[in-house]
Each structure stands twice: as structure tokens, then as C-alpha cells.
N, C-alpha and C positions, 0 to 999 in steps of 0.2 A: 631410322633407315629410310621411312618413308618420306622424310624432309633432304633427305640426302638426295636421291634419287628424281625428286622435284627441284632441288638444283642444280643437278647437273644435266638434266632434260631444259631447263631454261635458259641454259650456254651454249644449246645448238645451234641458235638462229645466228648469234658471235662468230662462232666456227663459221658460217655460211659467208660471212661478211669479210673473215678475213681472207678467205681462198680466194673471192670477187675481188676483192681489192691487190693481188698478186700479180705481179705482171704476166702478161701472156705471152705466152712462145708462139713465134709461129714456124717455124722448125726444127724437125728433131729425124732424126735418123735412127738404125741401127742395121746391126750386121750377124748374119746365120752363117755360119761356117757349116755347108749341107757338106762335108764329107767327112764329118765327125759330131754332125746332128747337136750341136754347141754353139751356142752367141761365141762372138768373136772381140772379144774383151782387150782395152789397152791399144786398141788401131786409133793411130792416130788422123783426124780428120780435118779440114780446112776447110771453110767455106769461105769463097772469094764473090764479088759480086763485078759484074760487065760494067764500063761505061762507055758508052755506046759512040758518045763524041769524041773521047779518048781512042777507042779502041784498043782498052786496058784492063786487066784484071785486079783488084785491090782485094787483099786479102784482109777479110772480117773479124774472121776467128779460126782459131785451133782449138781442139780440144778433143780429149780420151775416151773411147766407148768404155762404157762400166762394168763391173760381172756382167750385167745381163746383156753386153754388147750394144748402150741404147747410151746416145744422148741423146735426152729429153728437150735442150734450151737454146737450140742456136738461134738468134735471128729475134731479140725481146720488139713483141710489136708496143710501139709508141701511141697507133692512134689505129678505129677500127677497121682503117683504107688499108693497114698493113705498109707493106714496107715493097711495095710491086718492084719487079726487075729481071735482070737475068742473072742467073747464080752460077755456081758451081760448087760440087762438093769434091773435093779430094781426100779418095780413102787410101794412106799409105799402107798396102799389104805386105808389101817386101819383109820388112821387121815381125810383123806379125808370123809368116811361115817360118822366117830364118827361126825363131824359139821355137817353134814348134820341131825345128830339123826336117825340114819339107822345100824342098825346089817349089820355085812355082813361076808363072808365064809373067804375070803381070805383075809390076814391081808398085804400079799404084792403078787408081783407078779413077778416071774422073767421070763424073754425070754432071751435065748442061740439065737448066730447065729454067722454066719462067713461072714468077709468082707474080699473080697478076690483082689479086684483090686480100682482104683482111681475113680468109679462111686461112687454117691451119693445114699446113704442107710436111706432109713426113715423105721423104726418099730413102728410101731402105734398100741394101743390098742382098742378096745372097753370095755366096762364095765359095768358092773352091780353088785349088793351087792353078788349076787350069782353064776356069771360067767363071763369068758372075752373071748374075741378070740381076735386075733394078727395076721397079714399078711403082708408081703414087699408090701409098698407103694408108689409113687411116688415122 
């Protein structure tokens, strides 16, 4: 028991190695639906990024908030400058209410922001059928 437990206390430093070696996200989202105090699971989301000489938007990625109303990986940084620019996130709400059977104001939701060095950016919503607020998260 005690040879066991000495090998597998010697496969910690490995674990450690392999997480460092994982790509890093540097943005991730999620969504609080405050009027039923619940993640907002299954909204669909888009992250599109500005070009600025264009004056265009290209769209990045789509993807699902999860039960816990969170993705974790939008935006994989390549190098530790990150990926600086101007973004957008598009939260489609609409689908989300219509399952719920709930009207609501805003059919989607866009937040503008700029990522401007290799730190990790979360923009997270809150929500309700008739309003949202949004602030840099942790």
C-alpha cells in the first residue's frame, strides 16, 4: 500500500506538465439567467472579430453554453501576445426564452470589447426576458 501511494505521489509533477502543455484559452463567457437564479445552458454564442481596414466583421466561432451556461474556450491563444483586437460576442437569446415559453425584449445580444495583450478575457452576461448587463470577469 505504501509502494503504491509512493507511485502515484510521483505522477504528480506529470499531471502538472501536462495541463502547462494545454492550450490556453483566452476567452470564455457565461450566462445567469437572474430571473430564475439558473446558468442559461444551450444559448447559442458567436464570437466575431473587427477588421478594422475592412470594416467587417468575420465570424470566429459559434458555440453552446453548457449546463453550467459557461464556455470555457473561445479564442485558443497561439503565442503569449495573445490574439489583441476588437471582438464581438453574439448571445442568441430569442431560442433560449422561446423553450423556456417566456416573451422577451431582446432577440440577441451583442457586447464590443477589445483584447489588447495575452491575459485571459471572460465577458459574461447576466439575463433576463427584459434586460442584461455584462462586465470583464475573471
Amino acid at each position: 500500500m505504501k509502494t503504491l501511494l509512493i507511485c502515484l505521489l510521483s505522477l504528480l509533477p506529470l499531471l502538472g506538465v501536462a495541463q502547462a502543455s494545454s492550450p490556453k484559452n483566452q476567452l470564455s463567457t457565461h450566462i445567469l439567467d437572474i430571473s430564475t437564479g439558473q446558468p442559461a445552458s444551450g444559448v447559442t454564442v458567436r464570437l466575431h472579430q473587427y477588421n478594422p481596414a475592412q470594416k467587417t466583421w468575420t465570424t470566429v466561432a459559434e458555440k453552446k453554453t453548457d449546463a453550467a451556461g459557461r464556455i470555457p474556450d473561445f479564442l485558443p491563444s497561439a503565442s503569449a501576445a495573445g490574439t489583441p483586437g476588437t471582438y464581438k460576442l453574439t448571445f442568441v437569446t430569442q431560442p433560449y426564452f422561446e423553450s423556456k415559453k417566456q416573451q422577451s425584449f431582446y432577440p440577441f445580444i451583442e457586447v464590443v470589447f477589445e483584447i489588447k495583450d495575452g491575459a485571459h478575457y471572460h465577458v459574461p452576461i447576466t439575463l433576463s426576458p427584459y434586460g442584461y448587463s455584462t462586465y470583464r470577469g475573471s
